[in-house]
C-alpha positions in Angstrom: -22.4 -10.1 -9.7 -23.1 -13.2 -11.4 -26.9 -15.1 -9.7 -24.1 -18.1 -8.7 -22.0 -16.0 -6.5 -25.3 -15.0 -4.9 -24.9 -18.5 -2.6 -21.3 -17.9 -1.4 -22.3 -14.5 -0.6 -25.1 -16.3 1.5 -22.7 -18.9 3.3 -20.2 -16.5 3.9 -22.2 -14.3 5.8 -23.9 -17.0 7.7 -19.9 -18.3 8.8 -19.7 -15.0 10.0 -22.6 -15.5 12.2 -20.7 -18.6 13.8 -17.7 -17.1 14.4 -16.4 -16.6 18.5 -17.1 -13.0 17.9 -20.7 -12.7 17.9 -23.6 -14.8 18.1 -27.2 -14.3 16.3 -30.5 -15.1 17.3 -33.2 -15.5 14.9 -35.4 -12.6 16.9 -35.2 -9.6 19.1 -32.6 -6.6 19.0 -29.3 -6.5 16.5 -26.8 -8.5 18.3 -24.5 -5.8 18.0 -24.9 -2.0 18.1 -23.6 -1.0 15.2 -22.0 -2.6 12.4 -19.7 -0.6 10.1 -18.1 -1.7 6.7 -14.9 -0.9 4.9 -14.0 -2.0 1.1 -14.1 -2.1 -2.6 -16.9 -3.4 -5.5 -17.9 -6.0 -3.2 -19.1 -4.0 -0.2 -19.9 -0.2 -1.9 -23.8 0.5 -1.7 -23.9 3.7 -3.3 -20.6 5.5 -1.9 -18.8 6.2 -5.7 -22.5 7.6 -6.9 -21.2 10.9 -6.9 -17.9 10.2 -7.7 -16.0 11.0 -11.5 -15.7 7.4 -12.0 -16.1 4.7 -14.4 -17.0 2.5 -11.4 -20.6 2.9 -10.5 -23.3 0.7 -10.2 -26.5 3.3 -9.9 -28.2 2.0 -13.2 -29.8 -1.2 -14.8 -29.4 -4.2 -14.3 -27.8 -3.4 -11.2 -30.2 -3.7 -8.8 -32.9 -5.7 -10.8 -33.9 -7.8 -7.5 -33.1 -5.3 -5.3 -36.2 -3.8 -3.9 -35.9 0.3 -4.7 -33.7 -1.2 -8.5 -30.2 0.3 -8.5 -28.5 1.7 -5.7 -25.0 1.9 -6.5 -24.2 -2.1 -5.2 -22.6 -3.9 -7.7 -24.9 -6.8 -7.9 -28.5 -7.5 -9.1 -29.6 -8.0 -5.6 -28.6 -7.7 -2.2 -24.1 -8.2 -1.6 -22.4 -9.9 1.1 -22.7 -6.9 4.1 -26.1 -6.5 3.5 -27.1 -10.3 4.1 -24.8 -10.0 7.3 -26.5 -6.7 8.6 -30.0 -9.1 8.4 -28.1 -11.8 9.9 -27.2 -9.3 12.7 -30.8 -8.7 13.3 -30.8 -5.3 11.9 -34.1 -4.2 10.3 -32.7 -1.7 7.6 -29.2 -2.2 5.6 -26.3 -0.1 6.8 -26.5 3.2 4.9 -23.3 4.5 3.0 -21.2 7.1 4.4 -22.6 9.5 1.7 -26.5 9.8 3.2 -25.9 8.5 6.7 -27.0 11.7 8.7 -27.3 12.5 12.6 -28.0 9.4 14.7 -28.4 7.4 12.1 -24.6 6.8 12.4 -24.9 5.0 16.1 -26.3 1.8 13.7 -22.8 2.4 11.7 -21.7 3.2 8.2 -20.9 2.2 5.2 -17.5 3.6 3.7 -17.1 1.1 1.1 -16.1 2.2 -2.4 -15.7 0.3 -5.6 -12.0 0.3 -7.6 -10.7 1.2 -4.0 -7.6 -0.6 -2.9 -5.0 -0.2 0.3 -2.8 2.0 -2.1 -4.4 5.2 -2.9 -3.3 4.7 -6.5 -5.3 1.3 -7.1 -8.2 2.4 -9.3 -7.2 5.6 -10.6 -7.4 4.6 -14.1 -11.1 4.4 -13.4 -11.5 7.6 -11.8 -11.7 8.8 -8.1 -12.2 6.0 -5.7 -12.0 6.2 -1.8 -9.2 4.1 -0.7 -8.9 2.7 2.6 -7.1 5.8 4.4 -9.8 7.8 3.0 -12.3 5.4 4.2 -10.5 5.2 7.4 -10.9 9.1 8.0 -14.3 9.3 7.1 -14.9 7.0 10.0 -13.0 9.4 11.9 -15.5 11.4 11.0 -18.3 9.3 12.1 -16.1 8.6 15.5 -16.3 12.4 16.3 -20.2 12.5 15.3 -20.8 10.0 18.0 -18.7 11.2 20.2 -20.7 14.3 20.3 -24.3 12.4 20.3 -22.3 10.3 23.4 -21.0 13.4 24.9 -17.4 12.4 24.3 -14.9 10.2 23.2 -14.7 7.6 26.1 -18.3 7.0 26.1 -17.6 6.8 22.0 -14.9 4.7 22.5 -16.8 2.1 25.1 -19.8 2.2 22.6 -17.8 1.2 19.3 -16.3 -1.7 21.5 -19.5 -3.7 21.3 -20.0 -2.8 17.2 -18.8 -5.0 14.6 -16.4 -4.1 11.5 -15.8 -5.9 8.4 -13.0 -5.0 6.1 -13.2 -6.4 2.1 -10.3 -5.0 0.4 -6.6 -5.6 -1.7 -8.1 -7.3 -5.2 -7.9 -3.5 -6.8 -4.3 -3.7 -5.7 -3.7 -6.4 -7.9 -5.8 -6.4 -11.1 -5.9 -2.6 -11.2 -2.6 -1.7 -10.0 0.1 -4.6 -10.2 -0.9 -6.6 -12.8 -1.6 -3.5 -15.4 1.7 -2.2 -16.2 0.7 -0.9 -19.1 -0.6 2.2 -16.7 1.0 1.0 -13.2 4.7 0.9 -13.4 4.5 -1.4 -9.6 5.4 -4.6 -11.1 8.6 -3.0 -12.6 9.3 -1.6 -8.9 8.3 -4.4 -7.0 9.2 -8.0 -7.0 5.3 -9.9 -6.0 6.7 -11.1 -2.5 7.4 -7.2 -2.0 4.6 -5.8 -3.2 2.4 -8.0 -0.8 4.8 -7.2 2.2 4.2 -3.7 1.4 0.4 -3.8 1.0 -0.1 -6.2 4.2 2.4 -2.9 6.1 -0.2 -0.8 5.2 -3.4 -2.6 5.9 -1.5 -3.1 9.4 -1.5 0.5 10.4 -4.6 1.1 9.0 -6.1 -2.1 11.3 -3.9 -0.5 14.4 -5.8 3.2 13.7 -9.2 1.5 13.7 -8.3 -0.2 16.6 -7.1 2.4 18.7 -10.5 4.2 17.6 -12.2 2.1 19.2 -12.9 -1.2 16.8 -12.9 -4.6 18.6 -15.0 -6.8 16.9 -13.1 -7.0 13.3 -13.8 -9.5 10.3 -11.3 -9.4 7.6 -12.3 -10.8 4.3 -9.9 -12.5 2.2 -9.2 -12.2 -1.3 -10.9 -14.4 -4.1 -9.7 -16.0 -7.2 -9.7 -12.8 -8.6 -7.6 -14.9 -11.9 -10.5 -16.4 -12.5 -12.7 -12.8 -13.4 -14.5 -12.8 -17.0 -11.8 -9.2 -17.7 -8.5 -10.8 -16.0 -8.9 -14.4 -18.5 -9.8 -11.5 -21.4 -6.4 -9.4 -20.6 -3.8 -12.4 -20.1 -5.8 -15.5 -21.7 -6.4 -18.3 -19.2 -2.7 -20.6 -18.1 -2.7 -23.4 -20.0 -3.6 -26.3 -18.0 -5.8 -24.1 -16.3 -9.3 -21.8 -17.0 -7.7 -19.2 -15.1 -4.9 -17.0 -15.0 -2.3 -18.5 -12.2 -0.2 -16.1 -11.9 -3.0 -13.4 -10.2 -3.9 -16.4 -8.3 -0.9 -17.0 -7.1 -0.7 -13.5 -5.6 -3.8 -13.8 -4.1 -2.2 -16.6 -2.0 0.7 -15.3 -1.1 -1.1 -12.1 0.1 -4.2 -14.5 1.8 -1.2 -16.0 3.8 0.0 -12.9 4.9 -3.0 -11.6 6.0 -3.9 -14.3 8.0 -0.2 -14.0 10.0 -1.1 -10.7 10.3 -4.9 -11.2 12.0 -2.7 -13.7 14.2 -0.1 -10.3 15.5 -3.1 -8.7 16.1 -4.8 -11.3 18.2 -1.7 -11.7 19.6 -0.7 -7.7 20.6 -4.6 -6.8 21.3 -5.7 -9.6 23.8 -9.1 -7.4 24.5 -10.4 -7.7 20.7 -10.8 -10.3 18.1 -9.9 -10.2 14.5 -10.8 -13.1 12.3 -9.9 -14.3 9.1 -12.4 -14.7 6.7 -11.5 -17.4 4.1 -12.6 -16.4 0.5 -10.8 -18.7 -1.4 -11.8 -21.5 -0.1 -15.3 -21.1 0.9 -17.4 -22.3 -2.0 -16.4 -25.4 -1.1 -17.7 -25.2 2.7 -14.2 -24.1 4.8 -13.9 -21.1 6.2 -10.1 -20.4 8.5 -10.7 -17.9 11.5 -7.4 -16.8 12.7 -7.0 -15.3 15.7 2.0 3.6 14.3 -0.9 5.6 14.5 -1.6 7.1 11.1 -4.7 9.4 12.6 -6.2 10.6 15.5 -9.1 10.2 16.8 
């Protein structure tokens, strides 16, 4: 992740820690339980080590200002979860779903993994990813491990009420899935306006299962102008007028815009918990918008 980045990353996280959901104090115990973390690239820290993939961040320079050197976070330092979790007042960074053992899991997870999208198919071409619903029943997983250190699941439930959860996740679904067609045949299948419906239907249900196991206390991120990436302006060449490529912009509006009436549905059907929007796209400039079918069990 390029060092300028490493600023938003910063002020995004510190928005976060203004947000109605939470409040931080510069000392003492983490404001929250536990904090767990679904996503892609952005998120992963060391989830897709093990993984057949092409995406994996486990070697130099990842990691070159990162205390232990590479880790499997895609970025010379710390990313954006990480600077939360210390803005959360936790003493160590939220360990990924691969090493977090025994109690360790009561200070939450990390399930994020890098190519990953809401589709299960976003990615492939890179190898095996862990896309949301499989990121969603590995903290099914966890669920049942606490519920067992809790001594079942209404005490699990009632402690996961008072954890927070950020979910970073949909660019994959775009620059590798809808915008390849050279391996993703979705852009012959799909007019844009569908294929944004579609993914926001899915991240709803996914957001309903996470609620109904016991997440109230949910930031969704936004996309970024994922046009404007170094491989996106080498695939389609920038639009001219512009140094990025709009069309892959424009997408990320439409789906931005959709996500936020969704976080609004849920605010709106789930009066006990709060999700908030998380505004990407516009926060290198300063603004940040909050706005206020079970697939698995738990």
């Amino acid at each position: 992740m390029a060092c300028n980045q490493h600023k938003v990353w910063r002020r995004v996280a510190f928005l976060l820690s203004l947000l109605s959901i939470l409040q931080i104090c510069a000392r003492g115990d983490p404001q929250v339980p536990c904090y767990f973390i679904l996503g892609d690239s952005l998120s992963d820290n060391g989830n897709n080590n093990g993984l057949s993939t092409k995406a994996k961040a486990n070697f130099k320079p990842y990691g070159i200002d990162f205390p232990v050197g590479p880790t499997g976070r895609f970025s010379n330092g710390r990313t954006i979860v990480d600077v939360t979790a210390e803005l959360l007042g936790f003493g160590e960074y939220i360990p990924p779903f691969t090493s977090a053992k025994g109690r360790d899991v009561l200070k939450g997870v990390n399930y994020a993994s890098a190519s990953a999208g809401i589709l299960d198919e976003s990615g492939k071409q890179l190898g095996q990813a862990i896309p949301l619903g499989g990121q969603l029943k590995n903290y099914l997983k966890t669920f049942s491990q606490i519920s067992k250190i809790l001594g079942g699941g209404t005490a699990a439930h009632k402690y996961l009420n008072k954890c927070m959860f950020t979910v970073g996740i949909g660019s994959n679904d775009f620059i590798n899935n809808y915008f390849m067609p050279d391996v993703f045949r979705t852009s012959e299948l799909y007019s844009l306006d569908r294929f944004v419906a579609t993914l926001i239907d899915q991240y709803s249900q996914y957001l309903q299962t996470l609620y109904k196991c016991g997440a109230r206390k949910v930031a969704l991120f936004g996309l970024g102008p994922i046009g404007c990436a170094p491989a996106e302006l080498a695939r389609y060449g920038a639009t001219p007028g512009s140094i990025c490529v709009d069309k892959i912009n424009d997408a990320v509006v439409r789906f931005n815009k959709r996500l936020i009436s969704l976080v609004d549905d849920l605010n709106d059907n789930y009066k006990d918990a709060k999700f908030t929007y998380i505004n990407i796209l516009e926060i290198g400039t300063g603004d940040a918008t909050a706005a206020g079918n079970e697939l698995l069990a738990c």
